[in-house]
PyMOL Python script that loads the backbone (N, CA, C, O; Angstrom):
from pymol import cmd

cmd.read_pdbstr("""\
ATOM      1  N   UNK A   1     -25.953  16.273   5.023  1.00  0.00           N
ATOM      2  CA  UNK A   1     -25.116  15.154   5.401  1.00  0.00           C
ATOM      3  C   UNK A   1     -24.524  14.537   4.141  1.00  0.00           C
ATOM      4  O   UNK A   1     -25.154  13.805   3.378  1.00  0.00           O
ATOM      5  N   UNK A   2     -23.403  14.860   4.013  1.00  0.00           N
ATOM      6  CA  UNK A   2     -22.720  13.698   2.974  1.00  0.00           C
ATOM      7  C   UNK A   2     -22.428  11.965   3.504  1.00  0.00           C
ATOM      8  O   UNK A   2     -21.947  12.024   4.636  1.00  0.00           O
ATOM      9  N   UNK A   3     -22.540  10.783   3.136  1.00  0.00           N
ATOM     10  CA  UNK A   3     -22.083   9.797   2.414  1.00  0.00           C
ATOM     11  C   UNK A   3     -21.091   9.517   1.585  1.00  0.00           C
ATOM     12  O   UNK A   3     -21.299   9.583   0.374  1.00  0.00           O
ATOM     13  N   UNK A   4     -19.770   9.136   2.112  1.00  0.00           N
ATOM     14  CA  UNK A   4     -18.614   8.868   1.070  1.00  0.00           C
ATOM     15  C   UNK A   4     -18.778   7.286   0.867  1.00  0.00           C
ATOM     16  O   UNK A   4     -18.988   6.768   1.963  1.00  0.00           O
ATOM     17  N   UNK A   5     -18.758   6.629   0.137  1.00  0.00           N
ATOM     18  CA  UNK A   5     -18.844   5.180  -0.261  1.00  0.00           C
ATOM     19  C   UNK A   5     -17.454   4.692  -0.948  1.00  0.00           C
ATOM     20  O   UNK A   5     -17.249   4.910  -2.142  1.00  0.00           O
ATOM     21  N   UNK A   6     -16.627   4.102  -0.224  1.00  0.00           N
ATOM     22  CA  UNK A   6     -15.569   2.784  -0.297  1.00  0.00           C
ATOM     23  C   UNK A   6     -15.563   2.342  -1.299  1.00  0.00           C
ATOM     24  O   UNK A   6     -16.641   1.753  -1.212  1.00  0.00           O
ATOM     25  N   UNK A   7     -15.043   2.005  -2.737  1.00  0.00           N
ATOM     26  CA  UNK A   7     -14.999   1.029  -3.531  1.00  0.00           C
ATOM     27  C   UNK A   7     -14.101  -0.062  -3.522  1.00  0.00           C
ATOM     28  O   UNK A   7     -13.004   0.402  -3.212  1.00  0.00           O
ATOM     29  N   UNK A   8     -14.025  -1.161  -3.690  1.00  0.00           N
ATOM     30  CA  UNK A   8     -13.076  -1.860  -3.164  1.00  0.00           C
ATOM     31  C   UNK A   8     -11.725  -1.918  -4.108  1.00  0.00           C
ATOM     32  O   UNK A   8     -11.775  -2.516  -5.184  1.00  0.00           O
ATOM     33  N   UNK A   9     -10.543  -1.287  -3.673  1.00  0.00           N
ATOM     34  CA  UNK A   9      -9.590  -1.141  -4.340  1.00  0.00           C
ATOM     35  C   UNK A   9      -8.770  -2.360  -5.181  1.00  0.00           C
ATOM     36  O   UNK A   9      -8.351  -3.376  -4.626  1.00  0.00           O
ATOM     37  N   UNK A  10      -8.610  -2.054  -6.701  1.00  0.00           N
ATOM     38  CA  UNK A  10      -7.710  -3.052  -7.126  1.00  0.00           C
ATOM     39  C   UNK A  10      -6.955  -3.648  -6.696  1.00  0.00           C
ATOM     40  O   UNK A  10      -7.164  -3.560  -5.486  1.00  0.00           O
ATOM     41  N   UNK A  11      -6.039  -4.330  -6.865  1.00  0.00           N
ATOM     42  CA  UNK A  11      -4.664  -4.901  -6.389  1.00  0.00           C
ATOM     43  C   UNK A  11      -3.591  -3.828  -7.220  1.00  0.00           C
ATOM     44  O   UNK A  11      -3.758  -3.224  -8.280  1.00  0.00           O
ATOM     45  N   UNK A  12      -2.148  -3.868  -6.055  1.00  0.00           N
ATOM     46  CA  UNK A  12      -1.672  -3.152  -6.766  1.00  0.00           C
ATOM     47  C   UNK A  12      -0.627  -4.018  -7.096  1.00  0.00           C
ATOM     48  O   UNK A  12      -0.094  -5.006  -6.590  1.00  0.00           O
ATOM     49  N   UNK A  13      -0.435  -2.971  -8.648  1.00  0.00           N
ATOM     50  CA  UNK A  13       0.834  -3.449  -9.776  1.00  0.00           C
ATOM     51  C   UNK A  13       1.751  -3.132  -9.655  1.00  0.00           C
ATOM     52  O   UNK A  13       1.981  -2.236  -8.843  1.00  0.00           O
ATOM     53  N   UNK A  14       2.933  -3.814 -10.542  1.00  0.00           N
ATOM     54  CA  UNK A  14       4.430  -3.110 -10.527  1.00  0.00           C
ATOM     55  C   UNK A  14       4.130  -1.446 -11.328  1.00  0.00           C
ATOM     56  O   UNK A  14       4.878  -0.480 -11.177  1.00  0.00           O
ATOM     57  N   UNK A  15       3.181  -1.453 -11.961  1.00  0.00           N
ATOM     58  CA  UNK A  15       3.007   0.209 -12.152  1.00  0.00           C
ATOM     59  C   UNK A  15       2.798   1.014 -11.409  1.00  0.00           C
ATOM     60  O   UNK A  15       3.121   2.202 -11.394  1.00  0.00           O
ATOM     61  N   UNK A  16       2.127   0.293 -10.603  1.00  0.00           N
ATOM     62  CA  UNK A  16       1.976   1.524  -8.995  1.00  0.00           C
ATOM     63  C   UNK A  16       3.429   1.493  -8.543  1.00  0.00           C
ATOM     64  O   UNK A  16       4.272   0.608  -8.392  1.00  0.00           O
ATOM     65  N   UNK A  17       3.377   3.052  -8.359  1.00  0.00           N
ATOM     66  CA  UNK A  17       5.089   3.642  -7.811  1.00  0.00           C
ATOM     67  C   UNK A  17       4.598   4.353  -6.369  1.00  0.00           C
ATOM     68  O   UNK A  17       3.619   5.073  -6.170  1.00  0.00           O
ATOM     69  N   UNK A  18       5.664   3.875  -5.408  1.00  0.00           N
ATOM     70  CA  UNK A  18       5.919   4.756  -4.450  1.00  0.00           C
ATOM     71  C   UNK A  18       5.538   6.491  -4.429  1.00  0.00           C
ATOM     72  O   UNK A  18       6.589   7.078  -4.684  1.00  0.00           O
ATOM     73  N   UNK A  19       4.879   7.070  -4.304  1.00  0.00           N
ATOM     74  CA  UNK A  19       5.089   8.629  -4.224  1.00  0.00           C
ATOM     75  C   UNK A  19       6.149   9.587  -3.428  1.00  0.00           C
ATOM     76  O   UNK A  19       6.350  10.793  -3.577  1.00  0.00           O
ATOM     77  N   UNK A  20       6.539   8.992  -2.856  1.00  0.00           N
ATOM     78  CA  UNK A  20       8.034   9.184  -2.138  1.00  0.00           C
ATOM     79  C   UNK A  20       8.907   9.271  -2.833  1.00  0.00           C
ATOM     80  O   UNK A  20       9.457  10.322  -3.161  1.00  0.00           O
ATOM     81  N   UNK A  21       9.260   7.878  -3.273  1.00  0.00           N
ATOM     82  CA  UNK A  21      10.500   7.739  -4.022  1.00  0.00           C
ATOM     83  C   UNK A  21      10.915   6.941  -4.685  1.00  0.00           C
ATOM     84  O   UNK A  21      12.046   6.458  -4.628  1.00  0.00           O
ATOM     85  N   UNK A  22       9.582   6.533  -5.829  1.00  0.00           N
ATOM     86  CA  UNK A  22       9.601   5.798  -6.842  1.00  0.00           C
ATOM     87  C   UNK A  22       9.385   4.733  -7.252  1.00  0.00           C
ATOM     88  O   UNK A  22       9.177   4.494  -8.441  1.00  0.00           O
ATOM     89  N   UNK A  23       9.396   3.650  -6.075  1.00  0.00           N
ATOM     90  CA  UNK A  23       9.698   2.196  -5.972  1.00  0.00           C
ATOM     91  C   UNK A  23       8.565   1.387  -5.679  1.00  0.00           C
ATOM     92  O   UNK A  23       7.650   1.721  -4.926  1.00  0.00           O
ATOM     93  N   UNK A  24       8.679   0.017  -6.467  1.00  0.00           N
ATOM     94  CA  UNK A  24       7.261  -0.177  -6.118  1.00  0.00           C
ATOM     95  C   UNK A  24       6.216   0.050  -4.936  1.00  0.00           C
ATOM     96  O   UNK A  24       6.624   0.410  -3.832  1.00  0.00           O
ATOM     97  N   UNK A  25       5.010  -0.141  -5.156  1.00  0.00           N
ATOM     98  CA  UNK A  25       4.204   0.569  -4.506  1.00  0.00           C
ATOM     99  C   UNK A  25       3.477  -0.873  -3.909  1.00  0.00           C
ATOM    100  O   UNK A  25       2.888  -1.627  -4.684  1.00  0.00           O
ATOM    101  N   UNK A  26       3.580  -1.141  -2.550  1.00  0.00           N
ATOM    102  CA  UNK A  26       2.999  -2.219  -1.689  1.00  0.00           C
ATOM    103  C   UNK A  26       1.818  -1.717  -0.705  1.00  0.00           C
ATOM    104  O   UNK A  26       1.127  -2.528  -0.088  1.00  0.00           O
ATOM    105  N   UNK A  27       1.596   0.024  -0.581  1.00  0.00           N
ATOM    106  CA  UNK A  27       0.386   0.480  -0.027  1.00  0.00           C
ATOM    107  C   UNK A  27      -0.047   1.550  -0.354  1.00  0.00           C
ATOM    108  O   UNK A  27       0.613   2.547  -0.647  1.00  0.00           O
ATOM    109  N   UNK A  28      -1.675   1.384  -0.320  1.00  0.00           N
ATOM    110  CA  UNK A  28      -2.573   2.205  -0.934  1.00  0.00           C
ATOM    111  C   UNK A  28      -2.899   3.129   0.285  1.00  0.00           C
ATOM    112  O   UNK A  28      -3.003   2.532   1.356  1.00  0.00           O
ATOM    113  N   UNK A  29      -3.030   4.123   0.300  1.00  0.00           N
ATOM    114  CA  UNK A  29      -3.534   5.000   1.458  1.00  0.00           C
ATOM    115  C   UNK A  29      -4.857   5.735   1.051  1.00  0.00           C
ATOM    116  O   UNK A  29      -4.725   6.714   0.317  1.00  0.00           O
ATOM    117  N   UNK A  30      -5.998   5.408   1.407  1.00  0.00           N
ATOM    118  CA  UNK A  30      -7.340   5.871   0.605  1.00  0.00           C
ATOM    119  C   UNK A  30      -7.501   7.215   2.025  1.00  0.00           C
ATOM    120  O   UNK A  30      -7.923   7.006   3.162  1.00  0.00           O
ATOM    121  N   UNK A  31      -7.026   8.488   1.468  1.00  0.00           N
ATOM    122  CA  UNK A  31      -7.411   9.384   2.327  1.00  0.00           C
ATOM    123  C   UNK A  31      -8.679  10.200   2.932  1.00  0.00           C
ATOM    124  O   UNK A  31      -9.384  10.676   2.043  1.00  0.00           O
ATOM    125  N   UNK A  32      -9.167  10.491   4.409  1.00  0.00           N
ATOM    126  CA  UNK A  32     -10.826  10.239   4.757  1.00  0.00           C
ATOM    127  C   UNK A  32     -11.021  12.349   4.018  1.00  0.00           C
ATOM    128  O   UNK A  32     -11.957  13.127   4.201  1.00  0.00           O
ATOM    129  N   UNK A  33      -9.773  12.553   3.278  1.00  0.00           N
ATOM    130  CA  UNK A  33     -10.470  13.884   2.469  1.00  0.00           C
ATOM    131  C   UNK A  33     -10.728  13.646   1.151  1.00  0.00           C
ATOM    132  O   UNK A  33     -11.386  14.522   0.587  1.00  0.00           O
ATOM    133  N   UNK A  34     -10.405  12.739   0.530  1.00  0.00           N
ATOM    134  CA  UNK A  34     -10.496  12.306  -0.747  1.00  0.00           C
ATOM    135  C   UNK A  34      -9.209  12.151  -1.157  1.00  0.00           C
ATOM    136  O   UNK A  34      -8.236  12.524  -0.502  1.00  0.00           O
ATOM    137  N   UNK A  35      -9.155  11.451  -2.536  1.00  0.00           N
ATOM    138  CA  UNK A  35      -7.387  10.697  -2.808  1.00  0.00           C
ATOM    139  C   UNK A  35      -6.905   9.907  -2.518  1.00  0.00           C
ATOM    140  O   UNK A  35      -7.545   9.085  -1.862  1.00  0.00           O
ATOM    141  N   UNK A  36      -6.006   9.740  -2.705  1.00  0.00           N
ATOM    142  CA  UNK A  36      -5.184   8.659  -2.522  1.00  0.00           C
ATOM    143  C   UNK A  36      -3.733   8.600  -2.192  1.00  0.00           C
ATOM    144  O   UNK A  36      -3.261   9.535  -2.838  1.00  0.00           O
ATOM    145  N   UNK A  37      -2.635   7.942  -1.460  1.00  0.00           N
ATOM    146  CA  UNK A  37      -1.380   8.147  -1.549  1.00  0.00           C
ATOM    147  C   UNK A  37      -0.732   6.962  -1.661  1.00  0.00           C
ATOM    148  O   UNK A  37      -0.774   6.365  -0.584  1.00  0.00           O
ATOM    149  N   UNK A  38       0.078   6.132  -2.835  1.00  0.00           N
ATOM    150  CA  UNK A  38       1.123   4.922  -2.619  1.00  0.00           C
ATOM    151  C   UNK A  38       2.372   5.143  -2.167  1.00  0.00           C
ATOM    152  O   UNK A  38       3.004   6.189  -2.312  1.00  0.00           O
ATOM    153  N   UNK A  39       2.777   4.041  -1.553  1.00  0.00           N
ATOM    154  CA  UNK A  39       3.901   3.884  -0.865  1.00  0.00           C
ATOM    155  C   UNK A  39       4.581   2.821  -1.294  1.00  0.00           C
ATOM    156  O   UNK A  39       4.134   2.040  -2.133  1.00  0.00           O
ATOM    157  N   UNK A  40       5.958   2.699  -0.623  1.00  0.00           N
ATOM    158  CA  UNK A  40       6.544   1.142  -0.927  1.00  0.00           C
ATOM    159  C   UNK A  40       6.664   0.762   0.584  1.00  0.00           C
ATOM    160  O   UNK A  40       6.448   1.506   1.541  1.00  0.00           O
ATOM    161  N   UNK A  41       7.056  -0.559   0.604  1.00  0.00           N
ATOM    162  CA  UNK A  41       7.168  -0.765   2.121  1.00  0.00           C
ATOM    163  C   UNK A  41       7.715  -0.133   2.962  1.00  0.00           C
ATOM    164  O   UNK A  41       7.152   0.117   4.028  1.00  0.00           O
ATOM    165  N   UNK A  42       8.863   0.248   2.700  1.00  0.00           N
ATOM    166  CA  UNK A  42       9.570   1.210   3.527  1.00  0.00           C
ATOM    167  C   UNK A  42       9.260   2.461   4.236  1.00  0.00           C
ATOM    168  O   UNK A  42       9.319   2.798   5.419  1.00  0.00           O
ATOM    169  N   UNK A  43       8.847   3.147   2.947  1.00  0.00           N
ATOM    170  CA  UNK A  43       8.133   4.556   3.769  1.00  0.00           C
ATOM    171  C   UNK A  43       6.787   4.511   3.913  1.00  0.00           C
ATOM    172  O   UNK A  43       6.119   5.538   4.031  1.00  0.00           O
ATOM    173  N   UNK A  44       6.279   3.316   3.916  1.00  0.00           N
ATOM    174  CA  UNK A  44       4.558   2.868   4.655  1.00  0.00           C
ATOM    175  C   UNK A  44       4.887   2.789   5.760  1.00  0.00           C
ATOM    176  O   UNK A  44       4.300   3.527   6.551  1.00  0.00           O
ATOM    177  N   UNK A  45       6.023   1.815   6.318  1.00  0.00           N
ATOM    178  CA  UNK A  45       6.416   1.655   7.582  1.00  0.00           C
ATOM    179  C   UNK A  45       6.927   3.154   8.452  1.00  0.00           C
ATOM    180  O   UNK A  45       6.681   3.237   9.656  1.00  0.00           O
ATOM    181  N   UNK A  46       7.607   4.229   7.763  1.00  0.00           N
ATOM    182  CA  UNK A  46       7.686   5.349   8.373  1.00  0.00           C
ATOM    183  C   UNK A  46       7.042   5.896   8.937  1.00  0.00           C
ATOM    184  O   UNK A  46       6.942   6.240  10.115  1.00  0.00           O
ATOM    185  N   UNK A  47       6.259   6.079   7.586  1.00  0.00           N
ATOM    186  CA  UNK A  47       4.905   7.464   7.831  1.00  0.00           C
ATOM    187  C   UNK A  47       3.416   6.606   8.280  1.00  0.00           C
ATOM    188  O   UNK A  47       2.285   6.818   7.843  1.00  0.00           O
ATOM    189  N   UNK A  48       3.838   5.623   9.255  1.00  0.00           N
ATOM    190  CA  UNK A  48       2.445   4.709   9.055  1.00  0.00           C
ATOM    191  C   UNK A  48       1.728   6.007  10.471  1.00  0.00           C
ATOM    192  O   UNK A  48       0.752   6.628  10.049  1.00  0.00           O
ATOM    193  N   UNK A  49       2.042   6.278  11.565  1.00  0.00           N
ATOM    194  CA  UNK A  49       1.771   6.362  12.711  1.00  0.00           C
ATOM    195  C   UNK A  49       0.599   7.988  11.961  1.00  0.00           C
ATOM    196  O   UNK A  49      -0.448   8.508  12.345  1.00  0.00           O
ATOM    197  N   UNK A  50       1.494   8.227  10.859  1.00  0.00           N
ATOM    198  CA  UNK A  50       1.004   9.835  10.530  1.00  0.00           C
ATOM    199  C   UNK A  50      -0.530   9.281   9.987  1.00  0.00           C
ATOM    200  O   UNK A  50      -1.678   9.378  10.419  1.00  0.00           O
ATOM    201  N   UNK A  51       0.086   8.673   8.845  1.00  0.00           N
ATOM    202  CA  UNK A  51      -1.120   7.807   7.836  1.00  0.00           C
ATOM    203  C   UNK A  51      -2.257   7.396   8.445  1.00  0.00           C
ATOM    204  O   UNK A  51      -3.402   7.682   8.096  1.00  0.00           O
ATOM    205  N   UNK A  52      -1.864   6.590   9.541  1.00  0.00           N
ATOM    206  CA  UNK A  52      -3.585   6.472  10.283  1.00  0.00           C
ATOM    207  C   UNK A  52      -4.143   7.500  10.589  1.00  0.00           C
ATOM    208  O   UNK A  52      -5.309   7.315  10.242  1.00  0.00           O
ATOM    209  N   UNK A  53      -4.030   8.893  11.204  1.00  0.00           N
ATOM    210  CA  UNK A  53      -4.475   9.624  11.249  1.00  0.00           C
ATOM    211  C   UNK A  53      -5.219  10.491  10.514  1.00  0.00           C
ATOM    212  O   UNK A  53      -5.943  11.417  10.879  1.00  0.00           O
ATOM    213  N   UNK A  54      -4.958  10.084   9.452  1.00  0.00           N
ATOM    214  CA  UNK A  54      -5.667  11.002   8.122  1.00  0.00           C
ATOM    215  C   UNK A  54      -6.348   9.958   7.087  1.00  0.00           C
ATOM    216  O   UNK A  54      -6.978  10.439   6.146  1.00  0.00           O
ATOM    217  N   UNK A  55      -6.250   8.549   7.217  1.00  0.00           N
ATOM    218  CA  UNK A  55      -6.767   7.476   6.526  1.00  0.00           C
ATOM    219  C   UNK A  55      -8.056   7.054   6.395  1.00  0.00           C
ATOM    220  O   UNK A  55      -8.563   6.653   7.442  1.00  0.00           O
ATOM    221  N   UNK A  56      -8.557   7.034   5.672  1.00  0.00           N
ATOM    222  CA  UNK A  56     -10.203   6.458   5.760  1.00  0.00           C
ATOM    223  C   UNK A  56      -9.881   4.784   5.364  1.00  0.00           C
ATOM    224  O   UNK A  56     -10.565   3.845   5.771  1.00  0.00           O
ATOM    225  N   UNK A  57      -9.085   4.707   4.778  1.00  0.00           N
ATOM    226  CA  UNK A  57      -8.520   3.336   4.724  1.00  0.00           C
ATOM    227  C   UNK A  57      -7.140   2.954   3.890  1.00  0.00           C
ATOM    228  O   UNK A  57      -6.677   3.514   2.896  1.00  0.00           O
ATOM    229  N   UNK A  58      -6.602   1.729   4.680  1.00  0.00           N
ATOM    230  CA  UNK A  58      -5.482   1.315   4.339  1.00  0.00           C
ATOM    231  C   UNK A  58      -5.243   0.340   3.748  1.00  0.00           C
ATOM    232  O   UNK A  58      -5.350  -0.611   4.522  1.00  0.00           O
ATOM    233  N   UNK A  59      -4.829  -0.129   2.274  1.00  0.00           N
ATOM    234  CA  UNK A  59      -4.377  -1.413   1.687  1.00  0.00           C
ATOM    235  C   UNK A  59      -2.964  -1.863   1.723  1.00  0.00           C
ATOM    236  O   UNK A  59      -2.039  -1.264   1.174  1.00  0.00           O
ATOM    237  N   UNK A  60      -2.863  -2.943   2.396  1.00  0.00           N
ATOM    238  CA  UNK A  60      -2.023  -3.105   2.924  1.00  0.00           C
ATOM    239  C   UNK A  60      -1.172  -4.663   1.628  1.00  0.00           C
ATOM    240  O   UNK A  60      -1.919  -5.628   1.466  1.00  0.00           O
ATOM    241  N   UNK A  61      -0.174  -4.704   1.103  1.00  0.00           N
ATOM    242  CA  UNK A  61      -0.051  -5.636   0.736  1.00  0.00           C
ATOM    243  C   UNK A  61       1.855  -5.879   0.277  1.00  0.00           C
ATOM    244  O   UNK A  61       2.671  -6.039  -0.632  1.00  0.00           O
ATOM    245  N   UNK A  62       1.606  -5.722   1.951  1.00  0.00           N
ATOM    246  CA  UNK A  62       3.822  -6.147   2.097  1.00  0.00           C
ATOM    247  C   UNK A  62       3.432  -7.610   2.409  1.00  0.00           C
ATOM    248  O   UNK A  62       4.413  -8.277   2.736  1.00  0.00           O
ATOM    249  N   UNK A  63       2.440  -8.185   2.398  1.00  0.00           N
ATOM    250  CA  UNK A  63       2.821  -9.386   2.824  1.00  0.00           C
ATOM    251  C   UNK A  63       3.198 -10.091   1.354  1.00  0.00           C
ATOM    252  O   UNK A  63       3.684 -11.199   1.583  1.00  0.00           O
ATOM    253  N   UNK A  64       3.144  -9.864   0.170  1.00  0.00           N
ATOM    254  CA  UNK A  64       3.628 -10.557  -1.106  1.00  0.00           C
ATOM    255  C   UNK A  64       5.006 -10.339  -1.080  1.00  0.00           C
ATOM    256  O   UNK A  64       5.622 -10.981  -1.931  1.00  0.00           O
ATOM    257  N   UNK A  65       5.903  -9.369  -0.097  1.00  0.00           N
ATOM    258  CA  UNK A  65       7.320  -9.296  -0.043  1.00  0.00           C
ATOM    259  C   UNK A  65       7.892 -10.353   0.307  1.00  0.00           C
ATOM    260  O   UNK A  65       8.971 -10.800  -0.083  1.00  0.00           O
ATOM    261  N   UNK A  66       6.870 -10.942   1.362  1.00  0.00           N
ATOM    262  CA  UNK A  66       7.340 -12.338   2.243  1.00  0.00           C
ATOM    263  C   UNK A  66       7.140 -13.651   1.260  1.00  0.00           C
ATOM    264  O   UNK A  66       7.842 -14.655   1.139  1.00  0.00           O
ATOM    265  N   UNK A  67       6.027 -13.297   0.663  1.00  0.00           N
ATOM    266  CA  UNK A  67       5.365 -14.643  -0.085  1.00  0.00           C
ATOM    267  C   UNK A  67       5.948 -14.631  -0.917  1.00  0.00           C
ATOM    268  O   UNK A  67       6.071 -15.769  -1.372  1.00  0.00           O
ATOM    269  N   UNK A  68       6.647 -13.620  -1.670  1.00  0.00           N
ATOM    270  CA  UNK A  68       8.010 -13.810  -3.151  1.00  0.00           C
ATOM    271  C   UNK A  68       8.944 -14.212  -2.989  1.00  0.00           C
ATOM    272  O   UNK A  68       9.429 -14.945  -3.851  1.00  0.00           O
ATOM    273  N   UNK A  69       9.838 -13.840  -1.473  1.00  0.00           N
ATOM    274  CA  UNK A  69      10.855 -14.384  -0.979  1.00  0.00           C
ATOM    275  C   UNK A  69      10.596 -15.880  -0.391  1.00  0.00           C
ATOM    276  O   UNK A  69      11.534 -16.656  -0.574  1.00  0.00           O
ATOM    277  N   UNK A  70       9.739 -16.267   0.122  1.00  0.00           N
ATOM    278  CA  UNK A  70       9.476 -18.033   0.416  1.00  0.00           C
ATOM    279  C   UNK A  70       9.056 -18.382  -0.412  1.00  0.00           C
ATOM    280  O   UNK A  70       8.937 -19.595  -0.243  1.00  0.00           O
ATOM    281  N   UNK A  71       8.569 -18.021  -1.650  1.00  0.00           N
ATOM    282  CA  UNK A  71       8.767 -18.514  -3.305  1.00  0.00           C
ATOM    283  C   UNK A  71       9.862 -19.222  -4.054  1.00  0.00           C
ATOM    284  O   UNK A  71      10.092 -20.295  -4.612  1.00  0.00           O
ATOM    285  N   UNK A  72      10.490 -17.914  -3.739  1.00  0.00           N
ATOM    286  CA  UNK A  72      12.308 -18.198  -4.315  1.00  0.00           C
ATOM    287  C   UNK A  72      13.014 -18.975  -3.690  1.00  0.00           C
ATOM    288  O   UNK A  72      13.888 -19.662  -4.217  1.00  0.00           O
ATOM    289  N   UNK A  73      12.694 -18.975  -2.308  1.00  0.00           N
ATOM    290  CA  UNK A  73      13.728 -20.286  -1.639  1.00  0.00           C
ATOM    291  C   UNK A  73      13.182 -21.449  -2.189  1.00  0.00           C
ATOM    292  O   UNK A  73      14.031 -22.039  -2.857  1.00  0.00           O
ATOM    293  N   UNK A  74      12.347 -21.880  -2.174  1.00  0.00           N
ATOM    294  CA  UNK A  74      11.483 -23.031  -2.196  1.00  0.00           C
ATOM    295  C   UNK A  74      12.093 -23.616  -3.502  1.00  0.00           C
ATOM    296  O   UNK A  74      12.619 -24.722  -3.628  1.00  0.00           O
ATOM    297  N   UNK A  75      11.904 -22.572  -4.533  1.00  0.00           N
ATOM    298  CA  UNK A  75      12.598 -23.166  -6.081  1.00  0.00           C
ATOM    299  C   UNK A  75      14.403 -23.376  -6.037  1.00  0.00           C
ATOM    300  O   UNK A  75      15.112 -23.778  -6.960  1.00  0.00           O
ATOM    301  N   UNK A  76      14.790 -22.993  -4.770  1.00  0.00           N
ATOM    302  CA  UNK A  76      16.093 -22.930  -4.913  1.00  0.00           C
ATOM    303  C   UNK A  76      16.227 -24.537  -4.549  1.00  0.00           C
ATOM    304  O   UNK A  76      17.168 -24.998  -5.194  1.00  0.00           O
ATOM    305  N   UNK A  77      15.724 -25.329  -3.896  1.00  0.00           N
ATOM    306  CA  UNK A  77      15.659 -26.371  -3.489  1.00  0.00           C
ATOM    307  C   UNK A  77      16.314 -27.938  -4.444  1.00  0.00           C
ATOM    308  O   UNK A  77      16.211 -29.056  -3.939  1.00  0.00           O
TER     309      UNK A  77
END
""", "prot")
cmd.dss("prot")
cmd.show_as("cartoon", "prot")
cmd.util.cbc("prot")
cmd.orient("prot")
């Protein structure tokens, strides 16, 4: 019987890139074969339906897209 054990994933940076297609990277895809895959919001939202299927877990963090943009309004004020 194997045991795979979870570590709890960093936050991700503007260094994390999309593997798609370059751009920042807003999700972590921790795959249940081992690895990993980043995304940017866009093609997280594509390939999400595939991604669960093969995911042992998902970091999810488009919600700082929202929280940067009600940032910026706020200072526009």
């Amino acid at each position: 019987m194997t045991t795979t054990v979870l570590t709890p994933a960093s936050p991700l940076t503007a260094a994390d890139r999309c593997d798609r297609c370059g751009a920042q990277a807003y999700l972590r895809v921790v795959l249940a074969t081992g690895g990993e895959l980043l995304f940017c919001a866009h093609h997280g939202r594509k390939f999400e339906p595939e991604l669960k299927k093969i995911a042992a877990d998902i970091q999810d963090e488009t919600g700082r897209l929202t929280a940067a943009s009600t940032s910026a309004s706020d200072e526009d004020r």
